[in-house]
C-alpha positions as CSV (number, residue, x, y, z in Angstrom):
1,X,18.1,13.6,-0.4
2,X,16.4,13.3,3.1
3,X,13.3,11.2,3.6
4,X,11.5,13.9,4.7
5,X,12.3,15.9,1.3
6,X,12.3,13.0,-0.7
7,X,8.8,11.9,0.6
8,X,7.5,15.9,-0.3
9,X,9.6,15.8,-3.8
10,X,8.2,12.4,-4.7
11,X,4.5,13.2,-3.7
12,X,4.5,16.1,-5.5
13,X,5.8,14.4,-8.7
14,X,2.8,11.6,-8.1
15,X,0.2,13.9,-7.8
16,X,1.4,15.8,-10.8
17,X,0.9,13.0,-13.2
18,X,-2.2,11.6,-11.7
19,X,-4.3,15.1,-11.5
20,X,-2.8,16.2,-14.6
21,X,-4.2,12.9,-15.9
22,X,-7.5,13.1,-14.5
23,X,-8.3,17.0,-15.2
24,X,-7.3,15.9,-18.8
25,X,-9.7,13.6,-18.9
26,X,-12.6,16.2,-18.0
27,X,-10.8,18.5,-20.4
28,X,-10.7,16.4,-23.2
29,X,-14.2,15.2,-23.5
30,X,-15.6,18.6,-22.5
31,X,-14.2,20.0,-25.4
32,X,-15.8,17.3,-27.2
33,X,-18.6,18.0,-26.2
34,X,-19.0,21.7,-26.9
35,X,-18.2,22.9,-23.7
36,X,-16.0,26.4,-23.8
37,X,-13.5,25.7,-21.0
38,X,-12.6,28.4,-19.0
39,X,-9.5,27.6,-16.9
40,X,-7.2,24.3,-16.5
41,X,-5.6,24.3,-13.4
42,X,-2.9,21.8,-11.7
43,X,-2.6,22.8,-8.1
44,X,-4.6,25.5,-6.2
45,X,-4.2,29.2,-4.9
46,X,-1.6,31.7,-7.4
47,X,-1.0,30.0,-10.7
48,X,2.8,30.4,-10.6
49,X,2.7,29.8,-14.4
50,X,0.0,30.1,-16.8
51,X,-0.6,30.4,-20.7
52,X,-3.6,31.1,-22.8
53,X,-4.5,28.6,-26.1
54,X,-6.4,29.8,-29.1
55,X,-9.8,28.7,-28.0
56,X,-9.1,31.2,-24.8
57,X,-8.3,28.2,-22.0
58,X,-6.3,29.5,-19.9
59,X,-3.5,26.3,-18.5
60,X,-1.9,26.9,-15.4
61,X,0.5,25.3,-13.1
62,X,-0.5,26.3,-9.1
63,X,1.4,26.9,-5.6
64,X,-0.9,24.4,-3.6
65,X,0.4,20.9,-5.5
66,X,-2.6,19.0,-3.8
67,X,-5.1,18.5,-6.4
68,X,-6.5,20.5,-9.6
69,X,-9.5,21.5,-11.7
70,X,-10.8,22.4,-14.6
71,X,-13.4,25.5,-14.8
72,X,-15.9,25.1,-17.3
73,X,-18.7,27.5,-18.3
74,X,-21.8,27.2,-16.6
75,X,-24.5,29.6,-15.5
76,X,-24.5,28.4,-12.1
77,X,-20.8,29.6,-11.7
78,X,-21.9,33.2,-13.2
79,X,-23.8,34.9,-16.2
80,X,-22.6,33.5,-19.7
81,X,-23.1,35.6,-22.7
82,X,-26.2,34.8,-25.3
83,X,-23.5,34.3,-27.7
84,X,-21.5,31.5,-25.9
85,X,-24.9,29.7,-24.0
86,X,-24.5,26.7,-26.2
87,X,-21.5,26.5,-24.9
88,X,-22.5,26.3,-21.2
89,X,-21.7,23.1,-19.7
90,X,-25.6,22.9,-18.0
91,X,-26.8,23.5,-21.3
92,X,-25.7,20.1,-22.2
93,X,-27.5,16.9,-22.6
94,X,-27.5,14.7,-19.5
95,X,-25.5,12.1,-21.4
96,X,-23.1,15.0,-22.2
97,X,-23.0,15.8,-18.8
98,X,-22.4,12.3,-17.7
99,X,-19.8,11.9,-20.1
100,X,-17.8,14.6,-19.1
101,X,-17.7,13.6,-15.2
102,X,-16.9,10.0,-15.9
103,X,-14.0,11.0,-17.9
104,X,-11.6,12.1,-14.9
105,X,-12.2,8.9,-13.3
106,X,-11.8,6.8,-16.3
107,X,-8.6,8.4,-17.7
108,X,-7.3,7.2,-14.2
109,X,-8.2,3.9,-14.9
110,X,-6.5,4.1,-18.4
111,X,-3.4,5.5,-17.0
112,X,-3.2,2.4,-14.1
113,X,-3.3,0.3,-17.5
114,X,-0.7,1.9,-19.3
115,X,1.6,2.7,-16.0
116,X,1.4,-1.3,-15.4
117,X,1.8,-2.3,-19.3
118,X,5.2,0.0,-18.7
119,X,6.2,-1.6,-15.4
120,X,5.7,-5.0,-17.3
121,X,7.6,-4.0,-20.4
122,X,10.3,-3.2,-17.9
123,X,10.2,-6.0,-16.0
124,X,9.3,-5.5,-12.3
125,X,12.0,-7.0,-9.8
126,X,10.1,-8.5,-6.6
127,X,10.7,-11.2,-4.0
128,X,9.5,-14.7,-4.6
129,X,6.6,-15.8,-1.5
130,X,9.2,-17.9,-0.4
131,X,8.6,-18.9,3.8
132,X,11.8,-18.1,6.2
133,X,10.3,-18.7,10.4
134,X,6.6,-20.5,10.7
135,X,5.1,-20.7,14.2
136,X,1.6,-19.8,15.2
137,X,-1.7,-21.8,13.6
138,X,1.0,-22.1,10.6
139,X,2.9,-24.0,11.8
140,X,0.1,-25.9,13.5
141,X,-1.1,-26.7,9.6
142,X,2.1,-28.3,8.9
143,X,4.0,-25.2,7.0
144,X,7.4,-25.3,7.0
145,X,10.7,-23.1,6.5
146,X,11.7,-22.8,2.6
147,X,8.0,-23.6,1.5
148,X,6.8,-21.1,-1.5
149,X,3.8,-20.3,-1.9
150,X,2.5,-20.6,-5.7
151,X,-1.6,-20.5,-5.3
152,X,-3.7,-19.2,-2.5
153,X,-7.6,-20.7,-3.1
154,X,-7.9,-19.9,-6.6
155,X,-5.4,-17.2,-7.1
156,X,-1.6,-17.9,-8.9
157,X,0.9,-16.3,-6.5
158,X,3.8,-15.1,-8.2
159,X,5.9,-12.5,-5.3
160,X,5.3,-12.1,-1.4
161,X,3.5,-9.0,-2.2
162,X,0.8,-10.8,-3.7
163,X,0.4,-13.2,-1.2
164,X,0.7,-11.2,1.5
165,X,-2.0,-9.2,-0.2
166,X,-4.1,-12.2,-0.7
167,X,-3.5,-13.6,2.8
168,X,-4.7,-9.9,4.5
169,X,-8.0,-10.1,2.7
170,X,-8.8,-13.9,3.8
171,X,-7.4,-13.2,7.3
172,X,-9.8,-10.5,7.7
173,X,-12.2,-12.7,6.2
174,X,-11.4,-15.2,8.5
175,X,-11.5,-18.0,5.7
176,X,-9.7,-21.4,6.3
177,X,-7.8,-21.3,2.5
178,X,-6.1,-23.7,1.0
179,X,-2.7,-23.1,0.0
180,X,-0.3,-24.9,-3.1
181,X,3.1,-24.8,-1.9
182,X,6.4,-25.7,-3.2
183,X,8.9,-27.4,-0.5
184,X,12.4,-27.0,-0.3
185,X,12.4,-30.6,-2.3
186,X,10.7,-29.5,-4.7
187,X,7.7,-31.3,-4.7
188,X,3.6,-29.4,-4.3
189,X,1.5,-30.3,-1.7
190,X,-1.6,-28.3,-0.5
191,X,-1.9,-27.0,3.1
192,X,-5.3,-25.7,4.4
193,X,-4.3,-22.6,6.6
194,X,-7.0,-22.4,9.7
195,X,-7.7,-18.4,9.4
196,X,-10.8,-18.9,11.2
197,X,-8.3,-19.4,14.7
198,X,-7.4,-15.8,14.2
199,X,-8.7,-14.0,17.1
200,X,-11.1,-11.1,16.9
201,X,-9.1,-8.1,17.6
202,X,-6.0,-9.6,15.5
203,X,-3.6,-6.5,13.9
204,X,-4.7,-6.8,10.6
205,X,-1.8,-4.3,9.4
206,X,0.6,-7.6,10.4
207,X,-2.0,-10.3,8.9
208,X,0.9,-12.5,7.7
209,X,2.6,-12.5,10.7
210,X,-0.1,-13.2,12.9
211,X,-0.7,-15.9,11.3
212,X,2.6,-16.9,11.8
213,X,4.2,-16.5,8.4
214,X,7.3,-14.6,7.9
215,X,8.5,-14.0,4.2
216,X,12.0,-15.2,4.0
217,X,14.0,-12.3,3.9
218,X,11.9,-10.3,6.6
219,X,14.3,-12.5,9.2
220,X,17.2,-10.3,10.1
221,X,20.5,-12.4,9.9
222,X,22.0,-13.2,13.1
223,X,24.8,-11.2,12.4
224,X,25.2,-9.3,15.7
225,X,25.2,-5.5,15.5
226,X,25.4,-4.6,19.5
227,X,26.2,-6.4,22.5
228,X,24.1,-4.6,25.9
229,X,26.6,-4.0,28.5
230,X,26.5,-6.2,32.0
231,X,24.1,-8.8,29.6
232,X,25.2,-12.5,29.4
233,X,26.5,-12.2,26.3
234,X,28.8,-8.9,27.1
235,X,32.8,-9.8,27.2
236,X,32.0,-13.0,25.0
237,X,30.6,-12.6,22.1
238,X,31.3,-9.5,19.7
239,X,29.7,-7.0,17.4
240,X,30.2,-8.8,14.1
241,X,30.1,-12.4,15.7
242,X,27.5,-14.5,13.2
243,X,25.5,-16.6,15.9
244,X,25.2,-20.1,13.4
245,X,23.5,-22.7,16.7
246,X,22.3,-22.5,20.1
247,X,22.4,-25.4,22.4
248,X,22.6,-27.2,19.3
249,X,19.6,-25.9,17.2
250,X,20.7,-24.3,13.6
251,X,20.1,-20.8,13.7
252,X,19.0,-18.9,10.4
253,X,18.1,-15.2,11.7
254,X,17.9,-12.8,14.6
255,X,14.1,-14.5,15.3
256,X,15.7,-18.0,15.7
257,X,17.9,-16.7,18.4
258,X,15.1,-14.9,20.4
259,X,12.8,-18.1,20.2
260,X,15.7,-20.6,21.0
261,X,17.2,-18.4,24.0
262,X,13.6,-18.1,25.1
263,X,13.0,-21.8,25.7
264,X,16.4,-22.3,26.7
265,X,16.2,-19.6,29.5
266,X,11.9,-21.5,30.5
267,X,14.5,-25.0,31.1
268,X,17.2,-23.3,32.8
269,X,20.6,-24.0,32.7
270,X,23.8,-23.1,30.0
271,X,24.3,-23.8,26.5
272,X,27.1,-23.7,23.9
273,X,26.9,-20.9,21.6
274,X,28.4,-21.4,18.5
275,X,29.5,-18.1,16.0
276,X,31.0,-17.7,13.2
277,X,34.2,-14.7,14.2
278,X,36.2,-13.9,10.9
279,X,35.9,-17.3,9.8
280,X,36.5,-18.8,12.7
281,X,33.7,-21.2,14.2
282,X,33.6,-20.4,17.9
283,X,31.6,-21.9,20.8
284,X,31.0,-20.1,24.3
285,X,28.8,-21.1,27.1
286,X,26.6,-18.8,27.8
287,X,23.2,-18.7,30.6
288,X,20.4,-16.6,29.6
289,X,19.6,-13.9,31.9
290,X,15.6,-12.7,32.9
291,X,15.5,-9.3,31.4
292,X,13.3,-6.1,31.6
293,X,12.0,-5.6,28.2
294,X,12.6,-2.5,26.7
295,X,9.4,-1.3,25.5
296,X,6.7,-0.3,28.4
297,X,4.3,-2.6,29.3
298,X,6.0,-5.6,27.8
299,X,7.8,-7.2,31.0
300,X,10.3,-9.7,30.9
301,X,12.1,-12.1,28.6
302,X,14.7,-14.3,28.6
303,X,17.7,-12.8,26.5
304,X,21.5,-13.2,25.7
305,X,21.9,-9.8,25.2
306,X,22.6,-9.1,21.7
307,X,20.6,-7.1,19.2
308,X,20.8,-7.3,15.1
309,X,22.4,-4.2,12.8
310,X,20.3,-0.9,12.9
311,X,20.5,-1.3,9.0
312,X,20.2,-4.5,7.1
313,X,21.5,-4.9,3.2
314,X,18.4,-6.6,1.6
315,X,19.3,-9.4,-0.9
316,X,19.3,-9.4,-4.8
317,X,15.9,-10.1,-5.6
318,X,14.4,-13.4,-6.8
319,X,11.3,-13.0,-8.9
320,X,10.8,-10.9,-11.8
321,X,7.7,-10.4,-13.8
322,X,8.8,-9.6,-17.5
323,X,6.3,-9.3,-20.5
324,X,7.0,-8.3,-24.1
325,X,5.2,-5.2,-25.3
326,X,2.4,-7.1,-26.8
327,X,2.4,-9.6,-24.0
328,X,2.6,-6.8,-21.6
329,X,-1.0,-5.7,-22.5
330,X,-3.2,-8.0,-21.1
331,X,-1.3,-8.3,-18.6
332,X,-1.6,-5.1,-17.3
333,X,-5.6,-5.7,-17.7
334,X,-5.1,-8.5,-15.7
335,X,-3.3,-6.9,-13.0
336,X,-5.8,-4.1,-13.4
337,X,-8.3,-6.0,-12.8
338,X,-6.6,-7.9,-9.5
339,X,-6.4,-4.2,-8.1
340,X,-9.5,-2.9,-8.5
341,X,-10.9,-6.2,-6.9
342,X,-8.5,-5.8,-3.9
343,X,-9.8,-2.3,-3.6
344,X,-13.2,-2.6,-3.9
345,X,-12.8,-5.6,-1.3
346,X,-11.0,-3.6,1.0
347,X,-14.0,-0.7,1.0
348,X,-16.5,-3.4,1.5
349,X,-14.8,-4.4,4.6
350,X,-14.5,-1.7,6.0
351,X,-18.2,-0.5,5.3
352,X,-19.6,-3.8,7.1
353,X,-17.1,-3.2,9.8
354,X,-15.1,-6.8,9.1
355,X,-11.8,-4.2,8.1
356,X,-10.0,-1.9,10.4
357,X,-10.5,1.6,9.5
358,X,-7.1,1.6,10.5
359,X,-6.0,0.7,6.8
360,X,-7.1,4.3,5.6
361,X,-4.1,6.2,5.0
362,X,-3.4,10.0,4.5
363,X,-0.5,11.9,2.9
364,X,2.2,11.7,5.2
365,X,1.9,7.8,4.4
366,X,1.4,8.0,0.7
367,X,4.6,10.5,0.9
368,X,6.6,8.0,2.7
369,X,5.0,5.1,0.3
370,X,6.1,7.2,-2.5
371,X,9.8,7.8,-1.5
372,X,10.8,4.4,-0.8
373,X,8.9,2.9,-4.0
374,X,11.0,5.8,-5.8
375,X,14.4,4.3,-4.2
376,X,13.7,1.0,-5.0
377,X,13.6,1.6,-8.7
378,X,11.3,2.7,-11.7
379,X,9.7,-0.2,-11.7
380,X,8.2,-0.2,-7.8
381,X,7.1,3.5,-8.8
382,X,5.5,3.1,-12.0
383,X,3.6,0.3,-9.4
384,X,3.0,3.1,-7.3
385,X,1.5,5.4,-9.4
386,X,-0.9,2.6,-11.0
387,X,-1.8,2.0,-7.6
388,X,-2.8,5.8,-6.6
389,X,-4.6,6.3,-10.2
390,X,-6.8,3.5,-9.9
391,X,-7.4,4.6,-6.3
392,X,-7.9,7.8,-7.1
393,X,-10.1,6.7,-9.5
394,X,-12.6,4.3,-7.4
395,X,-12.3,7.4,-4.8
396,X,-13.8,10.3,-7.2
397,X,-16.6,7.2,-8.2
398,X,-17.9,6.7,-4.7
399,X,-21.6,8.5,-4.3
400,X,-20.6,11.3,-2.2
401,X,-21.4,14.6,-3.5
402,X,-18.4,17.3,-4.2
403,X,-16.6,14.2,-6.0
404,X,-17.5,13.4,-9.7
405,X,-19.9,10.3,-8.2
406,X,-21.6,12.4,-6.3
407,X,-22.3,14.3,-9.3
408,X,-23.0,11.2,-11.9
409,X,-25.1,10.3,-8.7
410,X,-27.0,13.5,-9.5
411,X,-27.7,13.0,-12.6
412,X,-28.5,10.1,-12.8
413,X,-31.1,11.0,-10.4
414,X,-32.3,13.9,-13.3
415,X,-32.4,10.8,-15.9
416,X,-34.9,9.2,-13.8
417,X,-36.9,12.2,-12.7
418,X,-37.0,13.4,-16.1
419,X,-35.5,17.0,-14.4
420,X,-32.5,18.6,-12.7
421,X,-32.5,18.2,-8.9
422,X,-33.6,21.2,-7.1
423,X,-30.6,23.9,-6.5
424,X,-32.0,23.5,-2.5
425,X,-31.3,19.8,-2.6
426,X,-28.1,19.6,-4.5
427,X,-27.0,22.2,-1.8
428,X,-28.0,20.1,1.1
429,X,-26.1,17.2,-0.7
430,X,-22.7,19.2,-1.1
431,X,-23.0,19.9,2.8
432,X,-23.1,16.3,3.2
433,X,-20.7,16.0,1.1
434,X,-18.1,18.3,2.5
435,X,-18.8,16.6,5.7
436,X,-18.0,13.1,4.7
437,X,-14.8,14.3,3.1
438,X,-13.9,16.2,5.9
439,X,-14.5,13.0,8.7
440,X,-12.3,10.2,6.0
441,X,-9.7,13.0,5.7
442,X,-9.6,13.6,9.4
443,X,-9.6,9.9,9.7
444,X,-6.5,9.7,7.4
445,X,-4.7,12.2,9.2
446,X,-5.2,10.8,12.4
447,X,-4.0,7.1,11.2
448,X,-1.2,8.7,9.9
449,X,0.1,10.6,13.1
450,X,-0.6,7.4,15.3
451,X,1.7,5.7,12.7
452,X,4.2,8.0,13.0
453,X,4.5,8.5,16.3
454,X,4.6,4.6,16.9
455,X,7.4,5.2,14.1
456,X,9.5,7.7,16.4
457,X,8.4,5.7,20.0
458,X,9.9,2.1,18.7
């Protein structure tokens, strides 16, 4: 399967199980309630299947796979019989009102818990937050290759994903944490890392490497996938070739070669390169040549010449978090909880301006999200989809009418009023409304294009 088709196939599948979810959740409680549902609907437009229950809900299954709804009755959707008005969803009590909005969200929020309790049970495969290259005000603090990170401030690190998640949050924060790492000898010392250095404008979308961390197996090997013709490297070294020193300095990835041949080429002058050819350990002298960089605007650089594999194997991973089904419970509260803090974080930021609205993402990157966490195994999805529910969740919550908070927001507004809202001012709101959703979708959209075209450009 493409990535273009598996991105559509595997965001269609997401969104199936999180609206179907949610809708349920209003269903469900509704009916509890009293309230005669009319239609339950995943997808909009034609239903391309549909079936009618006893109770005279009509379920259907629609061509437009972006979202759903469930269509109660209500006398501000139409007339309602005498017979069936205590069955009107305005006839309700406010509570019952309440309830029945809250419950989409909320059944999100159950499903993160149960999708995570699975993910547990089957053990999610990750990378350990083991360090590969350090430069930067990291390596100013005294971090060093093979260090793994095992606490940031206050928070146990178990995998580079959550310490890189960690590290974005205080980077943008621009706190000096402390760090518990484990060194390549074993022992635990604690490093402070200066995140108040960072400079103002800093890509927050590369936090850890800005700060001049690189996870382990981000480093590409220095295996050699292409030699550029007429370079200093051309007729010497080969496609294959595993570059192992240069003048004299160990060399453990692609990024070791570019920093190396880079002072080498600011002293001037030859050095032995030494590669690993079939086995055979090979030395060739080679002088670095001043060279036009590739990209626009970028200038020169020193450079041998030689550029790393299109496509890299990653490794076997390294970390694996495994619970019991019983163990696997609060676990998944825990995690839970760790992800709606992260969220809730990340909108704070960007509210008071200290986040880059640049972090909203649209479909085209949730699609892409959802493919590759789909090829890397059930484990990474069931992630995936806890992720999406719980932000789809938090995202139906905000105060902004048209979404169930805007509508809790409402009537919670009536409770303290002692009355409904007047039909002129609920209108007013859903224009509001309407518009905010419009400007974060248009925002979404547009962060996604830039990304993709950066994607196709580099």
């Amino acid at each position: 399967m493409s990535e273009v088709l598996g991105s559509i196939w595997w965001m269609i599948v997401a969104l199936g199980v999180l609206v179907t979810f949610h809708e349920f959740g209003h269903y469900w409680v509704a009916r509890r309630c009293g309230v005669k549902v009319l239609r339950f609907s995943v997808g909009f437009g034609k239903p391309l299947w549909s079936r009618r229950d006893r109770h005279g809900t009509e379920f259907a299954v629609a061509a437009i796979p972006l979202g759903g709804y469930v269509k109660m009755l209500d006398e501000a959707e139409g007339d309602v019989p005498a017979a069936q008005l205590d069955q009107a969803f305005n006839r309700k009590s406010v509570w019952q009102r309440i309830a029945v909005v809250a419950a989409g969200p909320l059944a999100n929020v159950l499903l993160c818990v149960i999708l995570l309790w699975a993910m547990f049970v089957i053990g999610k495969q990750d990378y350990s937050a083991t360090l590969g290259s350090v430069s930067g005000i990291a390596a100013d603090a005294g971090f060093q290759r093979g260090d793994r990170i095992v606490r940031v401030g206050d928070r146990a690190i178990d995998t580079w994903t959550d310490a890189s998640m960690v590290l974005t949050k205080a980077a943008i924060d621009r706190d000096d944490v402390p760090l518990d790492v484990e060194t390549a000898d074993g022992s635990t010392v604690t490093r402070t890392l200066p995140l108040s250095r960072l400079p103002a404008d800093f890509d927050q979308e590369n936090a850890t490497g800005v700060m001049g961390l690189t996870w382990q197996y981000a480093i590409m090997p220095a295996v050699i996938g292409k030699v550029t013709p007429d370079s200093a490297a051309d007729g010497v070294l080969k496609v294959g070739d595993t570059v192992t020193a240069v003048d004299g300095q160990r060399v453990h990835g692609f990024d070791d070669i570019a920093r190396q041949v880079d002072a080498l080429g600011k002293r001037g002058g030859a050095a032995m390169v030494e590669v690993d050819r079939e086995g055979q350990r090979l030395a060739f002298e080679l002088t670095p040549r001043w060279t036009r960089h590739p990209e626009a605007g970028k200038g020169h650089y020193w450079a041998l010449g030689l550029a790393p594999p299109e496509k890299v194997q990653m490794p076997a991973y390294d970390a694996r978090l495994h619970f019991g089904p019983l163990a696997a419970v609060p676990a998944a509260l825990r995690e839970t909880g760790k992800l709606t803090a992260d969220s809730l974080g990340m909108i704070r930021r960007m509210l008071t301006g200290d986040a880059s609205l640049k972090n909203v993402s649209g479909p085209i990157t949730i699609a892409q999200v959802a493919n590759v966490s789909a090829q890397r195994g059930p484990d990474w999805f069931l992630w995936f989809l806890a992720a999406m529910s719980l932000s789809l969740a938090i995202i139906n919550l905000l105060p902004i009418p048209v979404l169930d908070g805007g509508h809790l927001l409402y009537y919670l507004i009536e409770l303290v009023k002692g009355s409904p809202l007047s039909e002129r001012h609920m209108v007013a709101g859903q224009y509001v409304g309407l518009a905010a959703l419009a400007g974060l979708m248009g925002l979404a959209f547009y962060n996604d294009i830039l990304r993709l075209m950066t994607r196709l450009v580099t």
